[in-house]
C-alpha positions as CSV (number, residue, x, y, z in Angstrom):
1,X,1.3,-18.5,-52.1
2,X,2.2,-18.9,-48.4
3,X,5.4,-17.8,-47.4
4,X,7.8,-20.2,-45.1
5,X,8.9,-18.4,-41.6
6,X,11.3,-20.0,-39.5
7,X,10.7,-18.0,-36.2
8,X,11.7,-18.0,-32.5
9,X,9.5,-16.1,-30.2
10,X,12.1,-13.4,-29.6
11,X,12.0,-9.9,-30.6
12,X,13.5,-10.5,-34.0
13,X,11.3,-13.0,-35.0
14,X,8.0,-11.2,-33.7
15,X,9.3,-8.3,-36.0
16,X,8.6,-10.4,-38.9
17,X,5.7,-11.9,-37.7
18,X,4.0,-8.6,-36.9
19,X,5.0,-7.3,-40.7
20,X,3.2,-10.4,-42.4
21,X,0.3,-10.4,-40.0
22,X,0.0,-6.1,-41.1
23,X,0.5,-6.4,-44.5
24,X,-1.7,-9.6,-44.6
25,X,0.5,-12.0,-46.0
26,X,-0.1,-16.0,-45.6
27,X,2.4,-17.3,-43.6
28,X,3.6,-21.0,-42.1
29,X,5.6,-21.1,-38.9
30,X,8.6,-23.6,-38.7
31,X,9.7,-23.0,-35.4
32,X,13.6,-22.6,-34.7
33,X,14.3,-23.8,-31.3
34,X,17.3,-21.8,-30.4
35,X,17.9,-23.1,-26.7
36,X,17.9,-26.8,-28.5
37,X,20.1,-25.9,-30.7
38,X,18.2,-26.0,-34.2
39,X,19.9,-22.8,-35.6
40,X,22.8,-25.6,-36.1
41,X,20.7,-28.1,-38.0
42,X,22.3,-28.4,-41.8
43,X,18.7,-27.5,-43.3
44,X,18.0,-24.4,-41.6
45,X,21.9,-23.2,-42.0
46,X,21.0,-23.7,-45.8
47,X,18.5,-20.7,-45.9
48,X,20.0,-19.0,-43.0
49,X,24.2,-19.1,-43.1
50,X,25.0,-17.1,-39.7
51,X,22.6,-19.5,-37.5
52,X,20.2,-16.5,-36.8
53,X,16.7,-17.0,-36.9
54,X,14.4,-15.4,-38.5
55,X,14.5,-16.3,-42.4
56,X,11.8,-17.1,-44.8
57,X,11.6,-18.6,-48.1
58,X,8.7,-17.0,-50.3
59,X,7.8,-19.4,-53.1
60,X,6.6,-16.2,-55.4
61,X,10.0,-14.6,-55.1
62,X,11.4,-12.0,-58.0
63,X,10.3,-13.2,-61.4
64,X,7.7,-16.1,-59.6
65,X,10.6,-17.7,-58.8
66,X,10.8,-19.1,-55.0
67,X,13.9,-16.7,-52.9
68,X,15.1,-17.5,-48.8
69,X,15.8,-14.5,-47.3
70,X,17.8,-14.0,-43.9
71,X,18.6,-10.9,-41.2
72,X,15.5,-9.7,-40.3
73,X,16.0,-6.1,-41.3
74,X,16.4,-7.5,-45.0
75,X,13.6,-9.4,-45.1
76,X,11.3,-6.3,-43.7
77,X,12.8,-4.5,-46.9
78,X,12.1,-7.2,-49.0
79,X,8.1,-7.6,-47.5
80,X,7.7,-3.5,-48.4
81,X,9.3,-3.9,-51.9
82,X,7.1,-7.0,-52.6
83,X,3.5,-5.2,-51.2
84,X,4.6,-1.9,-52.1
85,X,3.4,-1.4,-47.9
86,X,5.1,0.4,-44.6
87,X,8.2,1.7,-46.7
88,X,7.1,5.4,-47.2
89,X,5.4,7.3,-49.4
90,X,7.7,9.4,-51.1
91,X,11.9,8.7,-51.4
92,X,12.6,10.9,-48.8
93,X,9.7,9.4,-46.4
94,X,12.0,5.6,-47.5
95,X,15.2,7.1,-46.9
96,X,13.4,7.9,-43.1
97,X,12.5,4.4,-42.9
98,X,15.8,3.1,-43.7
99,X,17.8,5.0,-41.7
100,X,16.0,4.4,-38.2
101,X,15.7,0.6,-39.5
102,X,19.3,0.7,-39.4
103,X,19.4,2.5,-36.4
104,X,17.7,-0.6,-35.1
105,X,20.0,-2.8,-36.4
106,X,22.8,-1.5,-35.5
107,X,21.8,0.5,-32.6
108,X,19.1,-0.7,-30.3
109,X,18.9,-4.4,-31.1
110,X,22.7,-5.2,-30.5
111,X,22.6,-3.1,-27.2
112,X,19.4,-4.1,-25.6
113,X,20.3,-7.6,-26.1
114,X,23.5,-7.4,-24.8
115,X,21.4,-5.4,-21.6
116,X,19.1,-8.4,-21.3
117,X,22.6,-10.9,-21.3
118,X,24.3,-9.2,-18.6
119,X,21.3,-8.1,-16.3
120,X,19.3,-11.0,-16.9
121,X,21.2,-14.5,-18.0
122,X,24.8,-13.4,-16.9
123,X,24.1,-13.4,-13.3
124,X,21.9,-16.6,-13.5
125,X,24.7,-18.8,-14.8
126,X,26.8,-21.5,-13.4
127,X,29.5,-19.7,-12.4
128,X,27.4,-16.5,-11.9
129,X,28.8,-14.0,-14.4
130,X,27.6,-10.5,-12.6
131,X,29.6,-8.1,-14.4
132,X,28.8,-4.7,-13.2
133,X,30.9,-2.4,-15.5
134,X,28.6,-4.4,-18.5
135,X,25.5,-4.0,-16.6
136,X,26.0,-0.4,-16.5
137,X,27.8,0.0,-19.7
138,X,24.7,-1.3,-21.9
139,X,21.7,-0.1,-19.2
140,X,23.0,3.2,-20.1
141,X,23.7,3.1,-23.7
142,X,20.2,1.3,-23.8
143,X,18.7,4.6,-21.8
144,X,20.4,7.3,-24.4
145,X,19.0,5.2,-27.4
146,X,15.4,5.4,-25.8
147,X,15.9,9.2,-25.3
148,X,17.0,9.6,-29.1
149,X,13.5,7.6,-30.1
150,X,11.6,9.7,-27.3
151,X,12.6,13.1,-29.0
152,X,12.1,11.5,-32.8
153,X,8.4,10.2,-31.4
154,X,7.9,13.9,-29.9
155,X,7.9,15.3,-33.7
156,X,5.8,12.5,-35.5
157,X,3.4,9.9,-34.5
158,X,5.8,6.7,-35.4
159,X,9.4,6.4,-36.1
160,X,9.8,7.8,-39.4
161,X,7.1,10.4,-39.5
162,X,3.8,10.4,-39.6
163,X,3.0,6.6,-41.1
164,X,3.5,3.0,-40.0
165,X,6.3,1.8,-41.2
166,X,8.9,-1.5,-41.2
167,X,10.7,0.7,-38.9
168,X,7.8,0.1,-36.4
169,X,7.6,-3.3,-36.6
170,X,11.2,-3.6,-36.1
171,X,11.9,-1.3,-33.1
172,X,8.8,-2.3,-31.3
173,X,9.2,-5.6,-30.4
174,X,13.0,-4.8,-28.5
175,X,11.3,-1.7,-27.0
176,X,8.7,-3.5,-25.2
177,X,11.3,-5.1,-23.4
178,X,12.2,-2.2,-21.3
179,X,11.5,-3.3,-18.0
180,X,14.1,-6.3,-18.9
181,X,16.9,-4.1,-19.7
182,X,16.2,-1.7,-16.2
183,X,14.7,1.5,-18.1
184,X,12.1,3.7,-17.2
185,X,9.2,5.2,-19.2
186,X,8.7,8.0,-16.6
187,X,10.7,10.6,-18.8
188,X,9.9,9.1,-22.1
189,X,6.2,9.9,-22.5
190,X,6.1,10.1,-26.6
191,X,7.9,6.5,-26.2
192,X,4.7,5.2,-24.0
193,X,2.4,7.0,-26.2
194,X,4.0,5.0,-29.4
195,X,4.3,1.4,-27.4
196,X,1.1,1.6,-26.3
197,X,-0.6,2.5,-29.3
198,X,1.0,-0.2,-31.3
199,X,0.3,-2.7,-29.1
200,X,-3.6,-1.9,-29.5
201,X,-3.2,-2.4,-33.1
202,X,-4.6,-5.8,-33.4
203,X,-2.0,-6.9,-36.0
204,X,0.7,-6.1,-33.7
205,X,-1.3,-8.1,-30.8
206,X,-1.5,-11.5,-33.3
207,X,2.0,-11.3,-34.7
208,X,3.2,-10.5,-30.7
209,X,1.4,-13.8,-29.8
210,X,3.0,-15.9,-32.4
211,X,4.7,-18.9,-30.5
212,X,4.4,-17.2,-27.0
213,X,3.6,-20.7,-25.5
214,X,6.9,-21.7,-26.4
215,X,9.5,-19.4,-24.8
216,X,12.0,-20.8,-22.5
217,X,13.0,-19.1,-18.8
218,X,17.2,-19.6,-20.5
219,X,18.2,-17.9,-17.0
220,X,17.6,-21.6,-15.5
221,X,18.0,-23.8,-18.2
222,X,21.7,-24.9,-18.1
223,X,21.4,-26.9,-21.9
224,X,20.0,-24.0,-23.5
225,X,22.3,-21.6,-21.9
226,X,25.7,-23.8,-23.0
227,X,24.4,-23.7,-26.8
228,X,23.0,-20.0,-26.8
229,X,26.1,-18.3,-24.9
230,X,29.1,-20.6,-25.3
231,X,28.7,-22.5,-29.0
């Protein structure tokens, strides 16, 4: 059965898409506009309650009954449960890929994105918002979380040891955005080794690609910025 994914081209969304396109799982895009505002529309907000994409609904949910899943890190967990895939081996190998799938969620995703807001689209909008105690606030916080990964990747050849794991897919895609959020690879050479070999990988490559045509440049579009960064 083909599962539902309602997806944005942003690095959230291609963590999901990378997970279904690895573990081989059919998969329909419904695209979420989020710089036209379609997080808002009463349909999606009945699978997806905060307005965040991604979600999915799998129709061969627990017990073959259909489930809609939201939060990106809980629907990674729920993919590994379902294939038995990219969760660890052993319990202590899935207590690894929990805790750096947290340290994700709570760590690098909130704080890179708020690095991309205030380098990138804060400065850009009408009044400019340049902001340079936030600029250096999350650029640095940004940098320490990249050394953290850079010494983890120094001991084992992906995030939570040495397998692939829904910690990969999930770090990956916020990682490649380091030139965005003014970081350097020059001292993280474990971190290179790891973002370059994923992206070789040509599951990561397809579920990367997903939607790519449709990304917006928000640093000019004044509609999309009013609904992304003041609704």
């Amino acid at each position: 059965m083909t599962i539902a994914l309602y997806y944005w081209p942003t690095p959230n969304g291609k963590k999901i898409t990378i997970a279904l396109e690895e573990m081989g799982l059919a998969y329909d895009i419904h695209l979420v506009n989020i710089g036209a505002g379609d997080q808002f529309k009463p349909d999606f907000l009945a699978i997806a309650p905060n307005n965040r994409m991604p979600a999915i609904t799998d129709p061969d949910g627990p017990d073959g009954k259909p489930i809609s899943i939201f939060e990106s890190g809980a629907i990674l967990q729920y993919l590994a449960r379902k294939t038995g895939t990219f969760c660890g081996p052993t319990e202590r190998d899935r207590i690894a890929v929990d805790q750096w799938l947290m340290w994700q969620m709570g760590g690098v995703g909130p704080m890179a994105g708020q690095a991309h807001h205030f380098l990138t689209y804060a400065p850009a909008m009408d009044p400019p918002q340049d902001l340079p105690y936030a600029k250096d606030r999350y650029r640095r916080e940004v940098g320490r979380l990249y050394g953290v990964l850079d010494k983890q990747l120094a001991k084992h050849a992906y995030v939570a040891g040495d397998f692939l794991s829904i910690a990969d897919f999930a770090i990956w895609p916020w990682a490649m955005g380091w030139q965005g959020q003014q970081q350097t690879m020059d001292d993280k050479p474990n971190m290179k080794r790891w973002l370059d070999e994923l992206a070789a990988r040509p599951a990561f490559a397809k579920g990367n690609a997903v939607g790519a045509e449709h990304r917006n440049n928000n640093t000019t579009d004044r509609k999309a910025q009013e609904i992304l960064f003041k609704r």
